[in-house]
C-alpha positions in Angstrom: 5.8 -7.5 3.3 6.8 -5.5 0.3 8.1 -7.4 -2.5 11.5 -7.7 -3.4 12.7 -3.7 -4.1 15.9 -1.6 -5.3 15.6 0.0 -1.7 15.8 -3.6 0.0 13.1 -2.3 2.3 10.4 -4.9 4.0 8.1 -2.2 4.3 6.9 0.4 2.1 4.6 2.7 1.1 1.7 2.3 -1.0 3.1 4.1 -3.7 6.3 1.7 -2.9 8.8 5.0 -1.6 10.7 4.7 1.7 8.1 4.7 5.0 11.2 6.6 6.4 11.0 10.5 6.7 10.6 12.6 3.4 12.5 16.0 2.8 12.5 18.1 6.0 9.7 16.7 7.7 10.8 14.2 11.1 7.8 12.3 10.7 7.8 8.5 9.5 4.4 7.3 7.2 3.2 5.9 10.2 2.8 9.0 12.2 2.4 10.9 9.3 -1.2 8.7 8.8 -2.1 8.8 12.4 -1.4 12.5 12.7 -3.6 12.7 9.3 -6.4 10.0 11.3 -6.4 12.5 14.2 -7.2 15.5 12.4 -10.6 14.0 10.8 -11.3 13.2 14.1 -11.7 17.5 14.9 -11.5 18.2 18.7 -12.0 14.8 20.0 -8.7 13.5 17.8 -6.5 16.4 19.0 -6.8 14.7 22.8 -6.0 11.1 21.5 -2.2 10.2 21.5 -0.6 7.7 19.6 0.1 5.8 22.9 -4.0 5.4 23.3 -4.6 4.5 19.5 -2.4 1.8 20.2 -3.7 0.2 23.2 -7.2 1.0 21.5 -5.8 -1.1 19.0 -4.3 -3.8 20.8 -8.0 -4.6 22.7 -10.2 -3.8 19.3 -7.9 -6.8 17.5 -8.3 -9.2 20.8 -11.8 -8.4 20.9 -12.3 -8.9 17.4 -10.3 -11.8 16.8 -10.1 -13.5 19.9 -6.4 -14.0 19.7 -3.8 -13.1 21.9 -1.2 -13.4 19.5 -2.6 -11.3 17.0 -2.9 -8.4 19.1 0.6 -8.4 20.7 1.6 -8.8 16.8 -0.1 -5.4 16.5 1.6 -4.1 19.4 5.1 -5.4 18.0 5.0 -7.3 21.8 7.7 -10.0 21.9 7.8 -11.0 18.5 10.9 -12.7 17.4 12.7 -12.8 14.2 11.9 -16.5 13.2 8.2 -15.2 13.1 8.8 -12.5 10.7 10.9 -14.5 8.8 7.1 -17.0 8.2 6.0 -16.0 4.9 2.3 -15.8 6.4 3.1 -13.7 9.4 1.1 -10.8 8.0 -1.8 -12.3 6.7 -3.8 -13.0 9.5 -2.8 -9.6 11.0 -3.8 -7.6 7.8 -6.6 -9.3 7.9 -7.7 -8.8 11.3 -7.0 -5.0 10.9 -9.0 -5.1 7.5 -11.8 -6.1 9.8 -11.2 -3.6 12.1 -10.9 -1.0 9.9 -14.6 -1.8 8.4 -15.7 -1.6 12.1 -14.3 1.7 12.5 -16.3 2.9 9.4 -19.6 1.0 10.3 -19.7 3.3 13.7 -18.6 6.3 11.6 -15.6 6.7 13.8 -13.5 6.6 10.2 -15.0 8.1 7.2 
């Protein structure tokens, strides 16, 4: 969760702008970074949808973690309002994807 900002956003970028679209491009931060993700991957990327990076996802974070939960919080599965509204709802979920991430680079799958 972003802290409090002037563009009463949740979410943000790192640099703290809007995750929304940017000038005349359609494409939100999160595309933008998988699209950017895909290309390092060279051929083998330009095959791999966004659909398949997610279920990818969803059973790297349930292997990893063991948890159901976590997962389907990754895949924005039936989560309800009261849980975002808990202050530590993305804790264990950054940190599960922190751990996946350092996965990813141990197989050299990310640089």
């Amino acid at each position: 969760m972003a802290k409090p900002n002037k563009l009463g956003l949740a979410l943000l970028r790192p640099d703290g702008t809007s995750m929304l679209p940017i000038g005349k491009s359609n494409d939100d931060y999160v595309t933008t970074r998988f699209l950017k993700a895909r290309e390092a991957a060279g051929a083998f990327g330009k095959t791999f949808s966004f659909k398949q990076f997610r279920k990818v996802g969803y059973s790297a974070l349930k292997k990893l973690t063991l948890s159901t939960e976590l997962a389907r919080q990754y895949a924005a599965k039936v989560v309800t309002d009261a849980e975002y509204d808990r202050d530590d709802f993305f804790e264990s979920l950054t940190a599960a994807l922190k751990k996946w991430h350092a996965e990813l680079v141990k197989d050299k799958v990310l640089p």
